[in-house]
Structures are given as structure tokens and as C-alpha cells.
N, C-alpha and C positions, 0 to 999 in steps of 0.2 A: 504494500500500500504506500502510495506517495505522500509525501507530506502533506502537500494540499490539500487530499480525501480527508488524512488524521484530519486534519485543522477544520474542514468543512463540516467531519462530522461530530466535532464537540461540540461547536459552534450552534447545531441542531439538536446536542442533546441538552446545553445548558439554557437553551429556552423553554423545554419541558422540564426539567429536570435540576433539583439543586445542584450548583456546581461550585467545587473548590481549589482554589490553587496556591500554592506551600512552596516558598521560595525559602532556600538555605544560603544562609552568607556567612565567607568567613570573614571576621570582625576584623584581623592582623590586616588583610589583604582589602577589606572591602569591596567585595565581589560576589556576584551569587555563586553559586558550586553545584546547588542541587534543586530539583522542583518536581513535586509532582500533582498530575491532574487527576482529581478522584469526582464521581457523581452519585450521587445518590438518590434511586428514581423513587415511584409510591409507597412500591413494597418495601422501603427504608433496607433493601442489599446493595451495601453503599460496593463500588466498584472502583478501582486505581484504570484508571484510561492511560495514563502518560507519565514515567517517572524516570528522571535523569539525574546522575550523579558525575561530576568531575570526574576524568580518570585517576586524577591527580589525588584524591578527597576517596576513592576506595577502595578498601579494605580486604 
């Protein structure tokens, strides 16, 4: 899947659907490292859509 489709279709599930996004920084460097996109539709089974971590940051 190309980015574009991911990105189009979060984009259509954060309009139905609660949507969250979770930026990590590291504080020394001031910069983000990590983020993830998590949804959470009716039936509250929240789901992780998108989660990235720095190569640098792990473990």
C-alpha cells in the first residue's frame, strides 16, 4: 500500500471514528523520534493504524 492510500485512509476513518496521535521527543535533541496513529471505532477495539520509531531510538 502507498502512502497516499495509508494517509487517505485514516483520513476517512478519523471522520467516523475517534482518532489519536502520540508524538515522542527526545528532550537532549528536541526532535520527534516516534508516533503512533491509533482509532478507536463504536465497539471501543481501539486499533494502532501507524507506529514509527527512530532507528536510532530502538531497542
Amino acid at each position: 500500500m502507498t502512502f497516499e492510500k495509508r494517509k487517505e485512509d485514516l483520513i476517512e476513518k478519523a471522520k467516523a471514528e475517534a482518532f489519536r496521535l502520540d508524538l515522542a521527543k527526545d528532550t537532549t535533541s528536541v526532535r520527534h523520534v516516534a508516533y503512533s496513529i491509533s482509532t478507536i471505532p463504536s465497539d471501543h477495539s481501539g486499533e494502532i493504524d501507524s507506529i514509527y520509531v527512530d532507528e536510532e531510538y530502538r531497542n
